[in-house]
N, C-alpha and C positions, 0 to 999 in steps of 0.2 A: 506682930505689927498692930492688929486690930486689939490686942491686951493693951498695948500703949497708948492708941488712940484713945479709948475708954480713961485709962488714968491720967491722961494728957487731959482730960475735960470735954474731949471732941463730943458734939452733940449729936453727928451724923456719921457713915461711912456714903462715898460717894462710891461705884464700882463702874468704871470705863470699860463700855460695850463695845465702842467700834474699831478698837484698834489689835483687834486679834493676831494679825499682823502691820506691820511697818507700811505704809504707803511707799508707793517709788518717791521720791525726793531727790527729783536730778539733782537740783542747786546743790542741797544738803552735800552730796556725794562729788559735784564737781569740785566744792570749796573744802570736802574731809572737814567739815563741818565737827565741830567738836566742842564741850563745855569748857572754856578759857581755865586759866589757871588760877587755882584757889576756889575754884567753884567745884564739889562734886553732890551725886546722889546721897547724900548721910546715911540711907537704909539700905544702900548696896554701895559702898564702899570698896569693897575688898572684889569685888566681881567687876568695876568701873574698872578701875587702875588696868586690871588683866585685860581685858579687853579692849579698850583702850590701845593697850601697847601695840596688840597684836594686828588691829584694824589697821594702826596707823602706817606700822611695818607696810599692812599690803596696799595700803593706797587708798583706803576708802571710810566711808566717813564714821567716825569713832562711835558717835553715838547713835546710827541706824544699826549699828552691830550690838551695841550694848541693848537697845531694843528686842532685835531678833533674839539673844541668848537671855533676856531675862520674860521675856512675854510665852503665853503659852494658848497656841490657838486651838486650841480643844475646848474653852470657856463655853459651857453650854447653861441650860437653866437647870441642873444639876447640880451644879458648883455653885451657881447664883443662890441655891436653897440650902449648900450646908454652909457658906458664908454669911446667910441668915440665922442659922440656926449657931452661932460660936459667938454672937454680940447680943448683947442688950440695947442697941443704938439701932435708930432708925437706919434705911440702906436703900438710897438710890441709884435708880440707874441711870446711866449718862451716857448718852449715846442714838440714842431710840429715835426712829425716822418715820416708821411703819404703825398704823392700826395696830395689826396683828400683832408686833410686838409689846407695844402698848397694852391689848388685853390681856396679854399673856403676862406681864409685869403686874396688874392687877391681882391678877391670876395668885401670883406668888408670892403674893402680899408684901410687893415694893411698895415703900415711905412716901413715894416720888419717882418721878423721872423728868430728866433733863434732854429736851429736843437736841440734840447736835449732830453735827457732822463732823466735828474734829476741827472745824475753822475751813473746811473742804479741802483739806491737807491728806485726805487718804483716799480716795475714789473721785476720781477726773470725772467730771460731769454729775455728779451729785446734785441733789437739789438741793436749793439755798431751805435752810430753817423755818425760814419764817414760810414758807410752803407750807413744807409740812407741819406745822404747826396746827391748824386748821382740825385738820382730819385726825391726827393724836387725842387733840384735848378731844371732840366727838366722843374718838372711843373710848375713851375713860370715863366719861358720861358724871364725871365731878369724883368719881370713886376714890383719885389722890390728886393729890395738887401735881402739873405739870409745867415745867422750867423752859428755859431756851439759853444758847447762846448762838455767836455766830452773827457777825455783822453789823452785832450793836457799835454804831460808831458816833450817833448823834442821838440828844433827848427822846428826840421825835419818834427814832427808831425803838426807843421804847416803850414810848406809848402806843405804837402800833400793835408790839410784841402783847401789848397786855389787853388791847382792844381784842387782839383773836384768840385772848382767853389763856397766856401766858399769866400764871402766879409771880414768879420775878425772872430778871433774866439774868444774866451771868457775861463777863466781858473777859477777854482775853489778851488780844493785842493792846488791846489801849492803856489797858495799867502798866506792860513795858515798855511801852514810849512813853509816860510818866515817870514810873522808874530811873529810864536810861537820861532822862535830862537834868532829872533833880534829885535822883531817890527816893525817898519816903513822901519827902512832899510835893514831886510829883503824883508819886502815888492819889495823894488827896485831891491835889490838884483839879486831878481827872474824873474821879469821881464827883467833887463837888462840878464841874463844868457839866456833867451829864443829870446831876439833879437838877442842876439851875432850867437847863432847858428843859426835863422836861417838867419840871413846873410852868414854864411859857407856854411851852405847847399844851400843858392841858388847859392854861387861862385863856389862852385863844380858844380852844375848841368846845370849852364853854363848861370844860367837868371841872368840879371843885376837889373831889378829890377821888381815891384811885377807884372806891367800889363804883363808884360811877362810869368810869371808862367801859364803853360794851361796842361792841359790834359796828353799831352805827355810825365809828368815825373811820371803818373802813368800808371802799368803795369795792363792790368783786366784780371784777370784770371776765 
């Protein structure tokens, strides 16, 4: 996969830290939650279907199981370093909550790292992102650029994201409610609605443009 990535043109690998295992997902599991038809994973194809069949037989939701049998919770900074050592592409981490993992992503000469929680989809009482955000960029002390997602749902909320020292942010939900209304040009749609504002919001708040955003248009109480 990461051989194809490379010849596909990918400029980056992204590698997801925080889901080493599956969150509980009542809903998921009450509704046997599953990817609709004509939709599947194209890089695990042949392990969907199986799995798939067999979930659905017992009653529970298709794709927390196809999680469980494809994920492997042993991912330590081990794997994280010969997964570095197998690309020529930059390799962030996505996930990272903590200082300590933060320095230690430094450490091991991560491209990057992307603040998330997963959307606060896998640990009940989580801190929202933009918390920790704060204390992350700190301990990087500028050494790689550090990301966010997670809540971005309006302009504004991203120019807060970049006031506490956020490189860019990243969106989740909102590109598939884009998606789901119009497609592709939902897609745009939404993106262009979140530039628009926060260019207001930065006209208001008096920055011209992004390297000016700093600290001071947030309050800490």
């Amino acid at each position: 996969m990461v051989a194809r990535a490379e010849a596909a043109g990918c400029r980056a690998l992204v590698l997801t830290v925080d889901t080493p295992m599956l969150g509980r997902r009542e809903r998921d599991a009450r509704n046997r939650f599953a990817l609709p038809e004509g939709i599947e994973p194209a890089n695990f194809a042949a392990i969907h279907h199986l799995v798939a069949a067999r979930a659905a037989k017992e009653g529970s939701s298709p794709f927390a199981a196809q999680v469980q049998q494809l994920f492997d919770p042993s991912l330590d900074w081990d794997k994280v370093a010969w997964l570095k050592s197998i690309t020529r592409l930059p390799l962030l981490l996505k996930g990272v909550v903590t200082p300590e993992d933060a320095r230690l992503a430094v450490a091991a000469g991560m491209a990057g790292i992307i603040v998330s929680n997963h959307g606060g989809r896998q640990l009940d009482g989580a801190e929202a992102t933009i918390m920790a955000l704060p204390r992350v960029v700190e301990a990087v002390a500028g050494a790689l650029p550090v990301m966010m997602d997670g809540g971005i749902r309006r302009g504004v909320h991203v120019l807060i994201a970049l006031a506490l020292g956020a490189r860019a942010v990243f969106i989740g939900r909102p590109y598939l409610w884009g998606l789901a209304v119009d497609g592709e040009q939902g897609v745009r749609d939404v993106v262009e609605l979140l530039r628009a504002e926060l260019e207001l919001a930065m006209a208001l708040s008096g920055k011209s443009s992004i390297d000016r955003i700093d600290r001071s248009l947030v309050a800490e109480g």
